[in-house]
ZAMARGU-4260 file (C-alpha; in steps of 0.2 Angstrom, whole numbers, plus 5000, padded with zeros to 4 digits):
<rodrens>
0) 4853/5199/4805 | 4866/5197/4819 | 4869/5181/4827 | 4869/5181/4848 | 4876/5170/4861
5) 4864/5165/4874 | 4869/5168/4889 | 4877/5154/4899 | 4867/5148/4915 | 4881/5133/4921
10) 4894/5134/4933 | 4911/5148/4926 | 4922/5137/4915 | 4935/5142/4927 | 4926/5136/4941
15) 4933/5122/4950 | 4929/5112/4965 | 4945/5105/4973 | 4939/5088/4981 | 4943/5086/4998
20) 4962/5083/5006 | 4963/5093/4992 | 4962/5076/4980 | 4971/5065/4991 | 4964/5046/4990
25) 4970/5029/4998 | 4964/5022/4980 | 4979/5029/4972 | 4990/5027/4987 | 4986/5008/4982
30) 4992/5010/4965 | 5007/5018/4969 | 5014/5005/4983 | 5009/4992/4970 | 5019/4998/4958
35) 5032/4999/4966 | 5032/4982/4975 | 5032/4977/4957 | 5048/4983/4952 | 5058/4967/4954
40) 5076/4979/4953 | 5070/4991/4969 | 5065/4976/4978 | 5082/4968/4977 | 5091/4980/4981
45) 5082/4988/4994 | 5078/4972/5004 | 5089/4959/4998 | 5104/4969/4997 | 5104/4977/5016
50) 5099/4959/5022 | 5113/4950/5014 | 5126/4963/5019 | 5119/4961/5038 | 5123/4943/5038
55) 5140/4944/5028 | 5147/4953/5044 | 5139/4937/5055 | 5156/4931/5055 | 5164/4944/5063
60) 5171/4938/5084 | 5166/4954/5090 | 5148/4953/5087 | 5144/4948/5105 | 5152/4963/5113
65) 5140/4977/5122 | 5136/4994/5114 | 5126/5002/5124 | 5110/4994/5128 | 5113/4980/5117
70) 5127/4971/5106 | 5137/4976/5091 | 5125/4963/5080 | 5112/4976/5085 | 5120/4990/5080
75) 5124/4983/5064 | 5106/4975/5060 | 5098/4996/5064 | 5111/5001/5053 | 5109/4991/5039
80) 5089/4992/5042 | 5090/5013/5039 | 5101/5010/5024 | 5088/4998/5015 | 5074/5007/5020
85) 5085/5024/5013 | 5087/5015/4996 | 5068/5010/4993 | 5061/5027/5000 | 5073/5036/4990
90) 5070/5025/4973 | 5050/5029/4980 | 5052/5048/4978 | 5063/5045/4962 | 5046/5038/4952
95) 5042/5057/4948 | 5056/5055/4936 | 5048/5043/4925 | 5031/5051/4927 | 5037/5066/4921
100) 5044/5055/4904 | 5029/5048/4901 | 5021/5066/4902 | 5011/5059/4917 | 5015/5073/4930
105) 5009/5086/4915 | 4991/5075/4917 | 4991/5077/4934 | 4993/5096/4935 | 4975/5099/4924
110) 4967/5089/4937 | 4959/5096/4954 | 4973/5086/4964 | 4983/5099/4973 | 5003/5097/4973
115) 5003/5091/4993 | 4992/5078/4993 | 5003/5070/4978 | 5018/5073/4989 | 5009/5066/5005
120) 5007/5052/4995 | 5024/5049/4989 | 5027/5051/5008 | 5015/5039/5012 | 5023/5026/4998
125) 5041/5029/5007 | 5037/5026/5023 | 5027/5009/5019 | 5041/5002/5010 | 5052/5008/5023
130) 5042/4998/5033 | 5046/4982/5023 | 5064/4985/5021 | 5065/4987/5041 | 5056/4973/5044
135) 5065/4961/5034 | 5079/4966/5042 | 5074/4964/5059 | 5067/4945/5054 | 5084/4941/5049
140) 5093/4948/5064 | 5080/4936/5073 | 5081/4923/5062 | 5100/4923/5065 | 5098/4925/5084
145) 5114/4937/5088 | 5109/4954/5089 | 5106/4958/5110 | 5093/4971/5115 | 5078/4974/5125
150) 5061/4973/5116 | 5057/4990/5120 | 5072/4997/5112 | 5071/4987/5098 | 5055/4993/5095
155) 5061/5012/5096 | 5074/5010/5084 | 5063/5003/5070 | 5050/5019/5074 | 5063/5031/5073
160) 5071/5022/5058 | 5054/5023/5049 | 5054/5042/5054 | 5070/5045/5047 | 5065/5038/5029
165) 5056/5054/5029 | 5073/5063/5021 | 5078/5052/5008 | 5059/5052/5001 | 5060/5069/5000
170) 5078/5067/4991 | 5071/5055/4980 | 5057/5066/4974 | 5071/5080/4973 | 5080/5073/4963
175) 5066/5065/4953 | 5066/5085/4949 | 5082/5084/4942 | 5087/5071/4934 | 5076/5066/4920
180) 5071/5050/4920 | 5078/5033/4923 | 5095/5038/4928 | 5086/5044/4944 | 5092/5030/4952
185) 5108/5028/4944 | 5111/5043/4954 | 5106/5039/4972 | 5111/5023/4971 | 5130/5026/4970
190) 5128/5042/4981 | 5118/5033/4993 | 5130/5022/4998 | 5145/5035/5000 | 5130/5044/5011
195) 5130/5027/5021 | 5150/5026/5021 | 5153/5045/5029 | 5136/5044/5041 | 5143/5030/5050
200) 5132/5017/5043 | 5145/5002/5037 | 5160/5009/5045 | 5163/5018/5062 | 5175/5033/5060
205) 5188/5040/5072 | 5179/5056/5082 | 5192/5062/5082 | 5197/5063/5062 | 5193/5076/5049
210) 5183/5063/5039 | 5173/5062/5051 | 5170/5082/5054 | 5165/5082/5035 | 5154/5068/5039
215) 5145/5077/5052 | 5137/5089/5040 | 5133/5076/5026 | 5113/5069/5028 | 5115/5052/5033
220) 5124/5057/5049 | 5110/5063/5057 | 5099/5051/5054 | 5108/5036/5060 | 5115/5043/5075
225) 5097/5047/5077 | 5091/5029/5074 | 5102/5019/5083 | 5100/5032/5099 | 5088/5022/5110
230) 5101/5007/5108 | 5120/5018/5112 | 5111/5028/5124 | 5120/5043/5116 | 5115/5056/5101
235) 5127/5068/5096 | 5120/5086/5099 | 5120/5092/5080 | 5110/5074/5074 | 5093/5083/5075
240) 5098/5100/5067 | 5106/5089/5053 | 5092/5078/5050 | 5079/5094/5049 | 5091/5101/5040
245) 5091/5091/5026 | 5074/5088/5027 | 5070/5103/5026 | 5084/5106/5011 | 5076/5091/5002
250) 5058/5096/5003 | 5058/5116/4996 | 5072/5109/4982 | 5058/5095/4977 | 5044/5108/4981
255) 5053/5123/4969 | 5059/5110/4956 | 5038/5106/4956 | 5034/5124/4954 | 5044/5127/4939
260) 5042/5109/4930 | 5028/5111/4915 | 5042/5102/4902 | 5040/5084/4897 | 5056/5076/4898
</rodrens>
């Protein structure tokens, strides 16, 4: 007597329906901002940090003098709102790294979700707490009452700003990638900062130097020539094609790295 299988009447083992937006739900955008609003460390340095550095330069005598359409207060105050917003949307992205030590990203690829809806979520995470850090900036610059510009302008600076946190995110989830876990941010934060020193975020550089030609090509140039454009009234010409640049640099390094990670770290 031969023992049969009966034939199976369900839906192919293989067979799969991808929810919609391919997976892509505000429940666990939730419980990804939150966590990261509970990291104490990120907060600190991301807002605290960019807010205290703004009002250590309040003693400065030239802070009243015109730049543009404004003062050099409010050139200082966008400058130091992209780098805390940089700081927390790159330390945003650079959560994959501890996902992928816990073995978390290997749960997430054995379900339905489909790799762009987790990385329109990290997005979405950046450019919140980007949001947070450019506010709190802002409210100090008003609270101190120095920084000059229309309302208008002010208002386009903190838009553009938030676009601009679009590239670190993607750095931080880059180097998410590669680094494996909490020395994510023992990396970008060091390397942020010389990014901020040669993009002409702390300290204007001389045009006219060879600092500052090496600086052109480094991706915090671009960005906050970018951000700080409705206030100077200028934007250099390569600002754009350095800022999509790197964006697009940053997002098929984190996008490849993501193809080829299956290994718990």
């Amino acid at each position: 007597m031969s023992l049969t299988t009966p034939p199976r009447t369900g839906p192919a083992i293989t067979d799969r329906r991808v929810p919609p937006l391919g997976g892509f739900n505000t429940t666990v955008l939730g419980l990804e901002l939150r966590r990261m609003l509970r990291n104490r460390r990120t907060l600190f340095f991301a807002l605290v940090f960019p807010a205290a550095l703004f009002l250590s330069f309040g003693s400065q005598s030239d802070w009243d003098h015109s730049v543009g359409n404004g003062n050099v207060a409010a050139y200082v105050m966008v400058s130091m709102a992209l780098y805390g917003a940089a700081l927390i949307a790159a330390a945003g992205g650079a959560t994959v790294a501890t996902e992928r030590a816990l073995g978390w990203s290997r749960q997430l690829r054995l379900t339905p979700l489909h790799p762009a809806a987790y990385v329109v979520t990290k997005a979405l995470v950046a450019l919140a707490l980007g949001a947070v850090a450019i506010t709190t900036v802002n409210l100090v610059g008003v609270a101190q009452g120095k920084p000059s510009m229309a309302l208008g302008t002010w208002v386009a600076c903190g838009a553009l700003t938030l676009l601009c946190v679009l590239v670190f995110a993607a750095l931080g989830v880059f180097v998410g990638y590669l680094v494996p876990g909490e020395n994510a941010m023992q990396v970008l934060g060091p390397g942020l900062a010389i990014l901020a020193f040669l993009g002409n975020v702390f300290i204007p550089m001389d045009e006219g130097s060879v600092v500052y030609k090496i600086a052109e090509w480094t991706p915090m140039f671009g960005v906050a020539e970018i951000s700080r454009a409705p206030l100077t009234g200028d934007l250099a010409w390569g600002a754009v094609p350095n800022a999509v640049g790197w964006l697009v640099i940053f997002v098929v390094g984190a996008a490849w790295r993501m193809s080829r990670d299956t290994a718990r770290v």
